[in-house]
N, C-alpha and C positions, 0 to 999 in steps of 0.2 A: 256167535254167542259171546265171543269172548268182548269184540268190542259194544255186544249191547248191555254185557252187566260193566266194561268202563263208561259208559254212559249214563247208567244209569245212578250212581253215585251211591248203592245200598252195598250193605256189606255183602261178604259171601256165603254165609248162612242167610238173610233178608232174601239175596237175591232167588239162592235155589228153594226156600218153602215160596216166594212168588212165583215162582215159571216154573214149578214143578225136575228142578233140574239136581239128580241127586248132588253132593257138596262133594263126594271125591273125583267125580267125572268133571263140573268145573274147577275144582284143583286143578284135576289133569291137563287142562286145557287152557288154564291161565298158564301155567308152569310152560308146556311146549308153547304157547305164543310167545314165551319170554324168553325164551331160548332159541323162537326162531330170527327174533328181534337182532340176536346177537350176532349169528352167521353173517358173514363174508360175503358182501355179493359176488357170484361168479363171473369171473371176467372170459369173453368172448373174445376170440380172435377174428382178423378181417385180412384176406390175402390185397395186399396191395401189389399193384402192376405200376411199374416204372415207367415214366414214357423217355425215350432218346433223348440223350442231354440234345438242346438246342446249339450250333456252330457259334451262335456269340447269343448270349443271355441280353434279353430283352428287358429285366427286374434288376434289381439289388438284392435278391433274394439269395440266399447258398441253398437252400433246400426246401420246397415245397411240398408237403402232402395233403391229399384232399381226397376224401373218402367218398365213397358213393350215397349215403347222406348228406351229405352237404357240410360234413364238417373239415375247417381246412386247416393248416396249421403252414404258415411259414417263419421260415429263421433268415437270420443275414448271416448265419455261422451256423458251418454245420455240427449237428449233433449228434453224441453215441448212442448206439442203442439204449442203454442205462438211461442215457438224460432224456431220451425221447418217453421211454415208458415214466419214467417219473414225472414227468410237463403232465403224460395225459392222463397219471393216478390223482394227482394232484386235482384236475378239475378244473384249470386257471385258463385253459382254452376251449 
């Protein structure tokens, strides 16, 4: 409902005598979309498994990770937790 009265470009009184939708119920429900607009998307965790440093490094890499989706992420220096979570709040990989 909510994104068919932003679609539709009438006011808020216009919209609810056309759909039959009382004017505090759409308040209600423009207001909680607008709020929900606002929240924080929740971040999920993923247990990552090490594998055995290799006996002499085949890359130039200091540290690789690579998730079971397909996302990878390598450094040539390695990183603190801190800078790791902020590389991946960031969005930049």
């Amino acid at each position: 409902m909510v994104e068919q009265f932003r679609q539709s470009g009438l006011t808020r009184a216009a919209f609810s005598r056309q759909y039959g939708v009382p004017l505090p119920t759409l308040g209600y429900w423009l207001t909680k979309a607008k709020h929900a607009r606002n929240l924080p998307v929740p971040m999920t965790f993923t247990e990552i498994k090490l594998a055995a440093p290799e006996a002499s490094p085949s890359n130039d890499w200091a540290m690789e990770i690579v998730a079971p989706f397909g996302l990878m992420i390598r450094c040539r220096e390695e990183l603190t937790v801190h800078d790791l979570v902020r590389l991946i709040r960031s969005g930049r990989c």
